[in-house]
C-alpha positions as CSV (number, residue, x, y, z in Angstrom):
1,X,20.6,-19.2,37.5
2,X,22.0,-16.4,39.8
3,X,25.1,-16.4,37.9
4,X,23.5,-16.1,34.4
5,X,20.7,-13.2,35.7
6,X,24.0,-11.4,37.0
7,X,25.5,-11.9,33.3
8,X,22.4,-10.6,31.3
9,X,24.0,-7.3,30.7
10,X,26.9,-9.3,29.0
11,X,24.8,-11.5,27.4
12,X,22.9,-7.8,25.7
13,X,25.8,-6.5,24.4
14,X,27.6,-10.0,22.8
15,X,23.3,-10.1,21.2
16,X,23.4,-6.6,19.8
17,X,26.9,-6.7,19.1
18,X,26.2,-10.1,16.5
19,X,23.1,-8.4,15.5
20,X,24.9,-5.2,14.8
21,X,27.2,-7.0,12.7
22,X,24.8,-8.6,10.8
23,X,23.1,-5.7,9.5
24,X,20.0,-6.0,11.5
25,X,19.9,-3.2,13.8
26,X,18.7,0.3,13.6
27,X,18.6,3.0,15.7
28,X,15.4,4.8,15.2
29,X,15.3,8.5,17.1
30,X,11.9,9.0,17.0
31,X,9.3,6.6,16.9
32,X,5.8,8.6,16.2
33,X,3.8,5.6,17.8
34,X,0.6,8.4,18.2
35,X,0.0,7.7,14.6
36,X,1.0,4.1,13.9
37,X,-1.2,0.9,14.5
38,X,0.8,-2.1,13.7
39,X,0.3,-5.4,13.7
40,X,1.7,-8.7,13.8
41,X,1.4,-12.2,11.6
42,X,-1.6,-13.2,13.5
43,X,-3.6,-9.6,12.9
44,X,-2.9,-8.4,17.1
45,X,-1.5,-5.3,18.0
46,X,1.9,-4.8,19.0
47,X,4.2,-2.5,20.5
48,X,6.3,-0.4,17.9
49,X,8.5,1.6,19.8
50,X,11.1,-0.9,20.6
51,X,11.7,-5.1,20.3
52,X,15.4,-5.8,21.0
53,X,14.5,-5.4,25.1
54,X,11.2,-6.9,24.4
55,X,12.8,-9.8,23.1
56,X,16.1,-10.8,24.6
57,X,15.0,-9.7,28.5
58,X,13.4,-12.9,30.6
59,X,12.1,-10.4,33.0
60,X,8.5,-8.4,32.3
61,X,8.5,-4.9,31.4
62,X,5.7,-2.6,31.5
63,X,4.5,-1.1,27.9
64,X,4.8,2.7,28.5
65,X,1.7,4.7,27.6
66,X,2.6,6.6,23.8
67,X,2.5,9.9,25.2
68,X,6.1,9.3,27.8
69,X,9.5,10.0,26.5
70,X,10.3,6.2,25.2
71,X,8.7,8.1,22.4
72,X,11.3,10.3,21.6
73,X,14.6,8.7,22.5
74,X,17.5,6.8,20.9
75,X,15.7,3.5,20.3
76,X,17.0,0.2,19.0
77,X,15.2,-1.9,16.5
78,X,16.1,-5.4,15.2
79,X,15.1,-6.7,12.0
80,X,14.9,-10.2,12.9
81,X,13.1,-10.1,16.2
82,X,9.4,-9.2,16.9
83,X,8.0,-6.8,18.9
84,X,6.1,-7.2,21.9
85,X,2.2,-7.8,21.7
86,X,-0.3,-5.4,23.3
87,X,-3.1,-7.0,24.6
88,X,-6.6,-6.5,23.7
89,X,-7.5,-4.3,27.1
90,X,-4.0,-2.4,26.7
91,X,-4.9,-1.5,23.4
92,X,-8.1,-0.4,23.6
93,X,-7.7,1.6,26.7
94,X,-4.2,2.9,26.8
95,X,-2.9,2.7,23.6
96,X,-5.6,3.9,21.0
97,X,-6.9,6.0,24.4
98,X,-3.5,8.4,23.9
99,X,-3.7,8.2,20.1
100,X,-7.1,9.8,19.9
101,X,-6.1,12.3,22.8
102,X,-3.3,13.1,20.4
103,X,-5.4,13.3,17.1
104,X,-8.0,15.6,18.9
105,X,-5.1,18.1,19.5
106,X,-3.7,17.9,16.8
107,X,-7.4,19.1,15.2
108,X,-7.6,21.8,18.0
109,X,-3.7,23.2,16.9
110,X,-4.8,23.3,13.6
111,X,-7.8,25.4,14.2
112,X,-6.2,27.5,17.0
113,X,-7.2,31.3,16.5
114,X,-4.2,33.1,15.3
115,X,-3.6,35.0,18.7
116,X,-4.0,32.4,20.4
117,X,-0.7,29.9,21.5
118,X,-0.5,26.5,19.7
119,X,-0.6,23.2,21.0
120,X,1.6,20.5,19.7
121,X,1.5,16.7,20.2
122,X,3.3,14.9,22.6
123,X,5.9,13.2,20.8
124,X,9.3,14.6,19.2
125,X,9.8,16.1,16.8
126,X,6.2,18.1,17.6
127,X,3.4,17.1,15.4
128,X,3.0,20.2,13.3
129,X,-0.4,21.0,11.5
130,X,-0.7,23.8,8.7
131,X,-1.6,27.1,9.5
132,X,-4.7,27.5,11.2
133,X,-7.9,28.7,8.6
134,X,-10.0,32.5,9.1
135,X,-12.8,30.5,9.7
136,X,-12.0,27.2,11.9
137,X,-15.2,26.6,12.8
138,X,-16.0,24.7,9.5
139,X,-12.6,23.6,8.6
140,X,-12.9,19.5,8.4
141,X,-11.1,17.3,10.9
142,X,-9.3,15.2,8.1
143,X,-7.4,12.0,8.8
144,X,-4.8,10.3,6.2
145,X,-5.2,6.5,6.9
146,X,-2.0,4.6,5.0
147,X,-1.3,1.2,4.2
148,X,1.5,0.0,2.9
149,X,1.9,-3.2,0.6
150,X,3.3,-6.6,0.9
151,X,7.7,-7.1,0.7
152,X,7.7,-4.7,3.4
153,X,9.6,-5.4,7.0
154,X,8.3,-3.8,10.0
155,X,11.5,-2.0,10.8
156,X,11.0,-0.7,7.3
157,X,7.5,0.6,7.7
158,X,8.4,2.2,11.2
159,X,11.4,4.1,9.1
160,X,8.6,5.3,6.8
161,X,6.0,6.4,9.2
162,X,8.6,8.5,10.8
163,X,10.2,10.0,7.5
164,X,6.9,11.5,6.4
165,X,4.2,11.8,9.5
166,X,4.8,15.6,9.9
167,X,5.1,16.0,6.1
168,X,1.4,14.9,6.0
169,X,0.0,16.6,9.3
170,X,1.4,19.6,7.5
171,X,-0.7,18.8,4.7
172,X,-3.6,19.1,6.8
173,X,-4.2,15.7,7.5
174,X,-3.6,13.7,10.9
175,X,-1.8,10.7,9.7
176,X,-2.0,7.0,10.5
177,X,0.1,4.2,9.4
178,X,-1.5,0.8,9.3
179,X,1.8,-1.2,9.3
180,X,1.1,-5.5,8.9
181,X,3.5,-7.5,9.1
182,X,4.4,-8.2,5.2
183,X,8.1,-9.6,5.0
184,X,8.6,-12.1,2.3
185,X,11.1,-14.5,3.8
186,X,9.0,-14.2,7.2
187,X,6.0,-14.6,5.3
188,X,7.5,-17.6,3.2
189,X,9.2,-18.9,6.4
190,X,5.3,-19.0,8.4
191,X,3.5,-20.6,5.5
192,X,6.5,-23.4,5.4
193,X,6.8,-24.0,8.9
194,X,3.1,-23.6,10.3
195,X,0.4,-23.0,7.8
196,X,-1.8,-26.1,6.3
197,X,-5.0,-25.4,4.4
198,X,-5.5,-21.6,6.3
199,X,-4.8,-22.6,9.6
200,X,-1.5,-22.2,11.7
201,X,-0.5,-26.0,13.0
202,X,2.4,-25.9,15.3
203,X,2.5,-29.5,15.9
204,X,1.9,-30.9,12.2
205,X,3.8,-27.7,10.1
206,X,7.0,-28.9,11.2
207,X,6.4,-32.5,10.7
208,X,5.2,-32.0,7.2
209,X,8.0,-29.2,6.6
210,X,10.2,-31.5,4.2
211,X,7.4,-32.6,2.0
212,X,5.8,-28.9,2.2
213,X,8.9,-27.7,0.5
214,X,9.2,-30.8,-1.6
215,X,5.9,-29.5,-3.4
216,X,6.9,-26.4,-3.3
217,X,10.5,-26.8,-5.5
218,X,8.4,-29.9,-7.6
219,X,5.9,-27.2,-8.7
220,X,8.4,-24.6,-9.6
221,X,10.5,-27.7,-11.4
222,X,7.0,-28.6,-13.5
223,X,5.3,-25.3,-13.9
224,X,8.7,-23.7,-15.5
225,X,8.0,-23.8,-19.1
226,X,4.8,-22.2,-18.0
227,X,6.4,-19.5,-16.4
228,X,8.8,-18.8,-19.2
229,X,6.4,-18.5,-22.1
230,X,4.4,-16.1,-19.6
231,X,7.5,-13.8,-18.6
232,X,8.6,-13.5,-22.3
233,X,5.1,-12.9,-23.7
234,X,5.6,-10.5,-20.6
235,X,8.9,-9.2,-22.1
236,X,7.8,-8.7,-25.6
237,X,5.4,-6.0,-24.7
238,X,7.7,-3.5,-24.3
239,X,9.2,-3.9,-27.8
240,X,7.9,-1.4,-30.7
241,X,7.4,-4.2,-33.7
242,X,5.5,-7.3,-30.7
243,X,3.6,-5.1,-28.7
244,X,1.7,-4.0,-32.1
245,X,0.2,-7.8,-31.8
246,X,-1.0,-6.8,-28.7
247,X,-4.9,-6.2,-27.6
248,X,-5.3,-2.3,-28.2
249,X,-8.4,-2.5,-26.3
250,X,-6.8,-0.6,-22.9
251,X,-5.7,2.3,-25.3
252,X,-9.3,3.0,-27.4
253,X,-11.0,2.8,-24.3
254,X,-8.9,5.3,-22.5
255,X,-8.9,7.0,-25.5
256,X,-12.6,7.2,-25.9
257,X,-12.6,8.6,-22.0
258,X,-10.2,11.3,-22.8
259,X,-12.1,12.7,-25.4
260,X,-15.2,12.9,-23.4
261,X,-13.2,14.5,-20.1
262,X,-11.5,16.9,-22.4
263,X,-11.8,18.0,-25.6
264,X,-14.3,20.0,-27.2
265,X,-15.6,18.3,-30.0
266,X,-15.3,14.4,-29.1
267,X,-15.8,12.9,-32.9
268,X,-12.9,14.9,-34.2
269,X,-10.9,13.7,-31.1
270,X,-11.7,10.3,-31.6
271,X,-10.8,10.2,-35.0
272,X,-7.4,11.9,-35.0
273,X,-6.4,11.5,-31.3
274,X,-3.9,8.6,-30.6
275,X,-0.8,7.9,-27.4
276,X,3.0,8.3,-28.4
277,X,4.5,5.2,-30.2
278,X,7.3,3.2,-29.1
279,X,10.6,4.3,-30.8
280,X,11.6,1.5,-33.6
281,X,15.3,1.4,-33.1
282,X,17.5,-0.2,-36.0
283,X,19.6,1.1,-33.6
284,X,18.3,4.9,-34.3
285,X,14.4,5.5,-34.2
286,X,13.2,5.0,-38.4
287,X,9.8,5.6,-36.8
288,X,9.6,8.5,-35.3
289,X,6.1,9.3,-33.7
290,X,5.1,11.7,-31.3
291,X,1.3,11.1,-31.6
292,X,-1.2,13.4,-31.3
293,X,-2.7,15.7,-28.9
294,X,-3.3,18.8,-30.1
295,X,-7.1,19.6,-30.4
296,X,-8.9,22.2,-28.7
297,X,-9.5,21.3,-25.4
298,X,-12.9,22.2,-23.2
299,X,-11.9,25.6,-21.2
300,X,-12.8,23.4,-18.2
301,X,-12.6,19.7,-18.2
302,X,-16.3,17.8,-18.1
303,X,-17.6,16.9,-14.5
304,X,-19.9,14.1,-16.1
305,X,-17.6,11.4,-16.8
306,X,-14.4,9.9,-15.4
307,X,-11.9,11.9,-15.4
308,X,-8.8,10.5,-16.4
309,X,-5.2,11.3,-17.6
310,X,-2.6,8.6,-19.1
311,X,1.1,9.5,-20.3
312,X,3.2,8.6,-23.0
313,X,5.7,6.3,-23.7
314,X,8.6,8.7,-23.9
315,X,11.5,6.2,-24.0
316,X,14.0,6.9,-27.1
317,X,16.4,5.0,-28.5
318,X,19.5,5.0,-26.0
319,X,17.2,3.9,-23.2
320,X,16.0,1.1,-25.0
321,X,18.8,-0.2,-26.8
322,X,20.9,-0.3,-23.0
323,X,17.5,-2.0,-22.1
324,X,18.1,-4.8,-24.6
325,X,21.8,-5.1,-24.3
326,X,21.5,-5.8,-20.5
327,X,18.3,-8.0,-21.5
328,X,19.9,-10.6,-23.5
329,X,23.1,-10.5,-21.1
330,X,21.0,-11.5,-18.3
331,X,18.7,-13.9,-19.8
332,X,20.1,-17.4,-18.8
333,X,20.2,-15.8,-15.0
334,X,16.3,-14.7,-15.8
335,X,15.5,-18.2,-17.2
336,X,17.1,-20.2,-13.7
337,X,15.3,-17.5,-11.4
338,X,11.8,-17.8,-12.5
339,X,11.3,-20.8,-11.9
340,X,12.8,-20.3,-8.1
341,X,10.5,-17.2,-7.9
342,X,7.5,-19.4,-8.8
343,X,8.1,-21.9,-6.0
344,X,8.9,-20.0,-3.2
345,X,7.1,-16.5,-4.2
346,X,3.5,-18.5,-4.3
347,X,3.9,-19.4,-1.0
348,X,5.1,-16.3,0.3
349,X,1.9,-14.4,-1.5
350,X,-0.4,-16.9,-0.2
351,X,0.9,-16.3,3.5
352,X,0.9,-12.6,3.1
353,X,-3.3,-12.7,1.3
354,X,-4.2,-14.8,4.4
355,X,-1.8,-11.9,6.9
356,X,-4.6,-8.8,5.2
357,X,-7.5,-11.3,6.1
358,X,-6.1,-12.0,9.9
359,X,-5.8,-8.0,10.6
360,X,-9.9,-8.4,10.9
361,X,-10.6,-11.7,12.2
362,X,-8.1,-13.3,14.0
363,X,-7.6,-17.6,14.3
364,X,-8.6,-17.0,18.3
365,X,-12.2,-16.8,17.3
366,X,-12.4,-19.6,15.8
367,X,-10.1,-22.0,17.2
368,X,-10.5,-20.8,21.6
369,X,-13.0,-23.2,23.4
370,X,-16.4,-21.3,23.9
371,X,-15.2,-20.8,28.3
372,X,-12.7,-19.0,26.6
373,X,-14.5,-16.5,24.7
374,X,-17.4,-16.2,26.6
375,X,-15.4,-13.7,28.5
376,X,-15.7,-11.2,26.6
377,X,-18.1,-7.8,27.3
378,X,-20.1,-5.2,25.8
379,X,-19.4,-1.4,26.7
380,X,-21.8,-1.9,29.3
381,X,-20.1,-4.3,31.1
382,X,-22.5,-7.3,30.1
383,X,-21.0,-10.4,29.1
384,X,-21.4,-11.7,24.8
385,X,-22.3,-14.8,23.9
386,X,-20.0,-17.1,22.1
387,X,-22.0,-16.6,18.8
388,X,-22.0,-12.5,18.7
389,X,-18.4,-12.2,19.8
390,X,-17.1,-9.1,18.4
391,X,-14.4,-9.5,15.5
392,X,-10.9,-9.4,17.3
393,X,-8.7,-8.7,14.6
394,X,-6.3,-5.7,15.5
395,X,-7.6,-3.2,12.7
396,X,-11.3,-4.2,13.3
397,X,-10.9,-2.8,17.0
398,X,-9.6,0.2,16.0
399,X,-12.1,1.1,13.2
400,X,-14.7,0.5,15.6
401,X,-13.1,2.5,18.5
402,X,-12.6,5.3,15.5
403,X,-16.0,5.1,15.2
404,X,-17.2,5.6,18.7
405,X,-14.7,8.4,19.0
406,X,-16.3,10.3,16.1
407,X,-19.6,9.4,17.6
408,X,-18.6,10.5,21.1
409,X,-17.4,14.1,19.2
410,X,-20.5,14.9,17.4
411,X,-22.7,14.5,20.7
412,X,-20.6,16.7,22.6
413,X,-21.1,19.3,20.2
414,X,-18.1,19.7,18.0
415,X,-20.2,20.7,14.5
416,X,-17.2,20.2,12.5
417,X,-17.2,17.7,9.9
418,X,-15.2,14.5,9.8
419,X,-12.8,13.3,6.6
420,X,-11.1,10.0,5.7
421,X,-8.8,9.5,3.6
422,X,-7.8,6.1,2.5
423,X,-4.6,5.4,0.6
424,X,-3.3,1.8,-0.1
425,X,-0.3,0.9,-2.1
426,X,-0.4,-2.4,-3.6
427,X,-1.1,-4.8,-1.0
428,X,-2.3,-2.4,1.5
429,X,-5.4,-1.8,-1.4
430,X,-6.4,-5.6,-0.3
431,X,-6.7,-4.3,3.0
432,X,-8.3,-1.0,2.0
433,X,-11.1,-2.3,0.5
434,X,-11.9,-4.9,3.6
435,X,-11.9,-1.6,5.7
436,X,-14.7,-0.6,3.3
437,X,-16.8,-4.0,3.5
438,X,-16.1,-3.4,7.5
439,X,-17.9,-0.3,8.0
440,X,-20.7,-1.1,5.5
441,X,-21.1,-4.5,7.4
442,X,-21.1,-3.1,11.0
443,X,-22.6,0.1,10.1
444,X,-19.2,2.1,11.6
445,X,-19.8,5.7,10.8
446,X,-16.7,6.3,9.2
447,X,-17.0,9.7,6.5
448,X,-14.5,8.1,4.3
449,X,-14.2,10.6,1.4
450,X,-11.3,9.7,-0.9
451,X,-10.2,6.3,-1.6
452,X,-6.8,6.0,-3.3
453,X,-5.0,3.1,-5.3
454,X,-1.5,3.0,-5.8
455,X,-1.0,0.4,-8.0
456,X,-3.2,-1.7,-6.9
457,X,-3.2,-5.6,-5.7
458,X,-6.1,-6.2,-5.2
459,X,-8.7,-7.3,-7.8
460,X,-10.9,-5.7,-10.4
461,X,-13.6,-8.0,-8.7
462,X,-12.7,-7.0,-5.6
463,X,-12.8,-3.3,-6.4
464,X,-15.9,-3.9,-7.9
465,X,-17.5,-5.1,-4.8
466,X,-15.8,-2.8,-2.3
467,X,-15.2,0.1,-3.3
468,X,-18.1,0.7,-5.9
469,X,-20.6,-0.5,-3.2
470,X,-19.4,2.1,-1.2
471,X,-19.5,4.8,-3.6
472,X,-23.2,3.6,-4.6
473,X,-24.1,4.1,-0.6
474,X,-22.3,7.1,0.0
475,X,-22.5,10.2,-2.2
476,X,-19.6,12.1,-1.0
477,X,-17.6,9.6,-1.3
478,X,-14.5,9.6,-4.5
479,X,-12.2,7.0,-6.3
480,X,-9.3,8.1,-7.7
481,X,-7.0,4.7,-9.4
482,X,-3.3,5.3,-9.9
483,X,-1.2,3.4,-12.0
484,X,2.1,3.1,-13.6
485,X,2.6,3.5,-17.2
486,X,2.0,-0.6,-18.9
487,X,5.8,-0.3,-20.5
488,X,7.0,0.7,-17.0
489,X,5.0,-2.2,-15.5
490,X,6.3,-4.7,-17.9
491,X,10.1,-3.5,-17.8
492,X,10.5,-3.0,-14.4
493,X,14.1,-4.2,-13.2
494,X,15.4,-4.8,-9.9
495,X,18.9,-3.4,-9.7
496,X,20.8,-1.1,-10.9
497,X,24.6,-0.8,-12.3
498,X,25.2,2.9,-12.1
499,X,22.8,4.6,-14.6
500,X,22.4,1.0,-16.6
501,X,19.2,-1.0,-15.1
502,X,20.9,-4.6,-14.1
503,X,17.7,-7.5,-14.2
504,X,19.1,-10.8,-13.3
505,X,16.0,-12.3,-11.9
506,X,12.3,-11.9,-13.6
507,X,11.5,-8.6,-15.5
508,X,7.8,-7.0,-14.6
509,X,6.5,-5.1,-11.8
510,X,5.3,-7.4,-9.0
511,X,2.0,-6.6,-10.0
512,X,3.0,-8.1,-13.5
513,X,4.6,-11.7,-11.5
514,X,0.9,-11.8,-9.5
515,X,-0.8,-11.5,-12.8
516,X,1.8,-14.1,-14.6
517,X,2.2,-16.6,-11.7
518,X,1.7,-15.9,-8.1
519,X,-1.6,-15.7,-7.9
520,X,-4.6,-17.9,-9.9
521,X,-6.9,-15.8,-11.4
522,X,-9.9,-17.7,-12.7
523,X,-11.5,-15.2,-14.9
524,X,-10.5,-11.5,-16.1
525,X,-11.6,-10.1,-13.3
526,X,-9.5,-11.6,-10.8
527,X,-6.5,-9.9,-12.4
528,X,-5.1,-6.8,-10.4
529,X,-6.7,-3.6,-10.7
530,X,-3.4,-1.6,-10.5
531,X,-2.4,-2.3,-14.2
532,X,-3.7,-0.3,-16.9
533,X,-4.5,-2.6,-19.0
534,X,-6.5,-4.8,-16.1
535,X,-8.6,-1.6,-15.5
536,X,-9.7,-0.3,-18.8
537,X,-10.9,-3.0,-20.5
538,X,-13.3,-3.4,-16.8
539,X,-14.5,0.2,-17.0
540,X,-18.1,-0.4,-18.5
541,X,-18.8,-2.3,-15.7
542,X,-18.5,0.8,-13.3
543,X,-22.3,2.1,-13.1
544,X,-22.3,6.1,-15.4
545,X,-23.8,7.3,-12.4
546,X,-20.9,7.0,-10.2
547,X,-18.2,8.0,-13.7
548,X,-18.6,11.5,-11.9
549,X,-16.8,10.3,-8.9
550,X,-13.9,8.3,-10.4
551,X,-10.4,9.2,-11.0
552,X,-7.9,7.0,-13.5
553,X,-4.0,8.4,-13.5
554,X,-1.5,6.6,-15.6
555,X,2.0,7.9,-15.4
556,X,4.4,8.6,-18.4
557,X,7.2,6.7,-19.2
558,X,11.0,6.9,-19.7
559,X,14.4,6.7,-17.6
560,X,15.2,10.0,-18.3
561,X,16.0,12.1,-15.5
562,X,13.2,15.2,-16.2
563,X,10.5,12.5,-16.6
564,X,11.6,10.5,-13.8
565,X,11.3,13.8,-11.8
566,X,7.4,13.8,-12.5
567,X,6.8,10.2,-12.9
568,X,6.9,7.2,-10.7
569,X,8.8,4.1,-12.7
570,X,9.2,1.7,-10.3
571,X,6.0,-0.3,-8.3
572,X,7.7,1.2,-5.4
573,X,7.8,4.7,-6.5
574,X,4.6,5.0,-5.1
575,X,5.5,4.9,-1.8
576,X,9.6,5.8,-1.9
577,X,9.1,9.0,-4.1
578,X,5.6,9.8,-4.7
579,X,4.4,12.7,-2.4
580,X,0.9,10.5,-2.1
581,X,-0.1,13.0,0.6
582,X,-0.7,16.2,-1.5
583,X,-4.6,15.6,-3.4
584,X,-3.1,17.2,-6.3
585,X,-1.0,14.6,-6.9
586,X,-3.7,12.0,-7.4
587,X,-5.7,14.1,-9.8
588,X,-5.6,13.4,-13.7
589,X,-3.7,16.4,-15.5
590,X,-5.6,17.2,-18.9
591,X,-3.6,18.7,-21.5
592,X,-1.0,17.4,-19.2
593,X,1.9,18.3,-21.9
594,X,1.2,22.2,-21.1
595,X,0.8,21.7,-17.2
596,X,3.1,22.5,-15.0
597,X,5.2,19.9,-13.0
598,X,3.2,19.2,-9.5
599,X,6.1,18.3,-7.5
600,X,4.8,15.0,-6.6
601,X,8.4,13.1,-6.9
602,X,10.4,14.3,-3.9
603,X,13.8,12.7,-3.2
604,X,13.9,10.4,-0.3
């Protein structure tokens, strides 16, 4: 035993060295853990400045407090290895302790007089606000709460967070990164191994690992002709001559809004106003149309109904016709994936739904003997009884210790006003709108302000019952949905062979392979709300009195380069090239032809 504790050091470097080999490491300089809550599979807090010394050292170390230096050196990350968990205690009282500490001076740099010297946060590079207003007295503390989506690693979402925390604190937000854990293969690899029927059974997932996966490759074997006719249904959409079969619906409803947000005189809009139509390419366009737009437009567009913007299909011919060259080339490869997508994806998606729910209420509450949980206190130091134990997932304690600290501000005196701003990309809009059913249910006093989408996973149901709850109890509160254009949705490819897209496996966005087969949605509703043509048709559900207060954005769409520059294409545009932090950016753009480009694409 002596012999192998004087080895470790050997036993390190032959670890990293493999690991390094393997792709898996990264070297991350600075890890801004003052604005990152992450999380593991099971909804705790962990640690995510480092896990390779975490992980591979038998002997205890101590989890430094975010404010030392460990944030701001060299630090080593592996892709395959967790990181250490922060208990409940640790969290609470050092870790979310220095976050707020940071956040509050952060908010007094950004309102610093001008004469007088600026503070900066405690982590390298320097947490950098805009410049401080005339007037800072009145001047909003505003946080930027972000959460990613699922087929994310946590390395990956680290990477992020650092890339663009000082791009948004220079925005004028303080930003926080809710990073879950939302790997496929780990996600796929839990639900195989340990997860029966919702709950995680170390003894029993093994044993019933064979026949687990059994059912798994049986389903995908049985449900494959299902999965065809839906992917090439799928596929013909983003032909000209198919996709006029097609429910029009999304279009004369958007249409409809349009007119009212504005143009002048709505009947003459609605009669002569109509989208862009897909090029019919014999191989050249023989039907050009470049539809119509032209009316005259409100000098100010209306503040009494939605507001709303959606782009045109500008593909032309070359685009297309590469588009269906590569198509047909790759279609036996498409036809042997699906099928392998079905039955191993479903799982995966199942696992990751059930990681959102965990970040709330973790297993421990239900499954820990009552001795166990009795232990628990109130702020006052009495104990809780087992049945009004506090939820214990990692983001629940952290709202609620948000909470107090805004609390805790306003009754010391500080009369400036609180903001949050929620943004969610796909997943993360799952996880978004449980925030908002959080703070209703416990009565948090959160200000939450703007709600954003970014093509959105979660449900038109479940937007219906989050997010325009809120809206209905809180007047300040606004929605603003962002979407992809439904051609770019349908045709989104996963590779790339120079400038020719390259689609071996299933064509769609992954919001299109929820809709189509990872998911089962019983009723409209319980499609995604991120896809155009989910959302529309579900608009006359949304109360007029709250139209005022909701945004709809679909993107234009085309692979060439000056709309790609302005447009996202991809489902993970949103979050690889979109500057989501910039409010302009999520605003509809009427008479968006004669606008100005925003710069909202930035190159990563």
């Amino acid at each position: 035993m002596d012999l192998l504790r004087r080895q470790k050091p050997y036993w390190w470097a032959m670890a990293v060295a493999v690991l390094a080999l393997a792709g898996c490491v990264r070297s991350i300089p600075h890890v801004p853990s003052q604005n990152i809550l992450m999380f593991d599979g099971d909804g705790k807090p962990i640690d995510p400045r480092r896990n390779l010394g975490h992980t591979l050292s038998t002997s205890k170390q101590q989890t430094p407090s975010p404010g030392t230096e460990t944030t701001s050196g060299s630090l080593t990350h592996v892709n395959v290895l967790s990181y250490p968990e922060l208990p409940n205690n640790e969290f609470k009282d050092t870790y979310l302790k220095s976050l707020f500490e940071c956040m509050q001076e952060y908010f007094r740099t950004v309102s610093a007089p001008s004469g007088r010297p600026r503070m900066a946060c405690r982590q390298k590079p320097t947490l950098i606000g805009p410049d401080p207003p005339s007037d800072p007295s009145n001047n909003p503390k505003k946080i930027m709460i972000f959460v990613h989506g699922g087929m994310n690693t946590q390395l990956h979402t680290i990477k992020r967070a650092e890339q663009l925390y000082n791009k948004i604190a220079k925005a004028g937000y303080y930003p926080l990164f809710i990073n879950w854990r939302a790997s496929l293969a780990a996600s796929y690899l839990e639900q195989l191994w340990y997860i029966r029927q919702g709950e995680k059974r170390p003894v029993i997932g093994p044993v019933t690992l064979l026949p687990t996966f059994g059912v798994d490759v049986a389903r995908g074997i049985a449900r494959a002709p299902l999965v065809w006719t839906a992917q090439r249904a799928n596929d013909l959409k983003t032909a000209p001559l198919p996709a006029a079969l097609k429910s029009k619906d999304p279009d004369h409803i958007a249409r409809e809004l349009i007119c009212k947000y504005e143009y002048e005189d709505k009947n003459k809009c609605l009669e002569k106003f109509r989208f862009r139509k897909s090029p019919v390419c014999l191989p050249f366009n023989i039907a050009p149309d470049n539809g119509a737009r032209n009316f005259t437009k409100l000098p100010k567009p209306s503040e009494q109904t939605i507001a709303i913007s959606v782009g045109d299909d500008l593909r032309d011919c070359g685009e297309m016709d590469m588009a269906l060259l590569m198509y047909l080339a790759t279609l036996p490869s498409r036809l042997l994936a699906e099928p392998v997508v079905d039955a191993l994806g479903t799982g995966a998606w199942d696992n990751m739904v059930r990681q959102t729910r965990l970040l709330f209420n973790i297993d421990d509450e239900f499954t820990k003997k009552a001795s166990q949980i009795a232990g628990h206190e109130t702020d006052t130091g009495n104990p809780v009884g087992v049945a009004n134990i506090p939820r214990s997932g990692g983001l629940s304690i952290f709202l609620q210790q948000l909470s107090d600290t805004i609390q805790e501000d306003i009754k010391n005196g500080d009369t400036r006003p609180w903001e949050i701003t929620l943004i969610g990309h796909s997943m993360g809009t799952i996880i978004v709108n449980q925030i908002l059913r959080e703070t209703m249910e416990l009565k948090l006093k959160l200000p939450i302000t703007n709600i954003v989408y970014m093509a959105a996973a979660a449900t038109v149901r479940d937007f219906q019952d989050s997010v325009l709850v809120y809206l209905h109890e809180h007047e300040r509160a606004k929605f603003y949905n962002l979407t992809l254009h439904p051609i770019a949705e349908e045709r989104e490819v996963y590779g790339q062979l120079g400038p020719v897209p390259f689609d071996p496996g299933p064509r769609g966005s992954l919001l299109v392979l929820i809709d189509n087969f990872l998911s089962r949605p019983l009723t409209y509703l319980d499609r995604t709300a991120g896809r155009y043509d989910n959302f529309m048709p579900a608009v006359h559900n949304i109360p007029e009195t709250l139209w005022p207060r909701v945004h709809v954005k679909t993107f234009s769409t085309s692979r060439r380069e000056e709309v790609m520059e302005e447009n996202p294409q991809r489902h993970s545009d949103f979050t690889e090239r979109f500057t989501f932090w910039i409010e302009d950016c999520w605003k509809p753009e009427p008479g968006m032809k004669e606008k100005k480009p925003r710069g909202c694409i930035y190159s990563p």
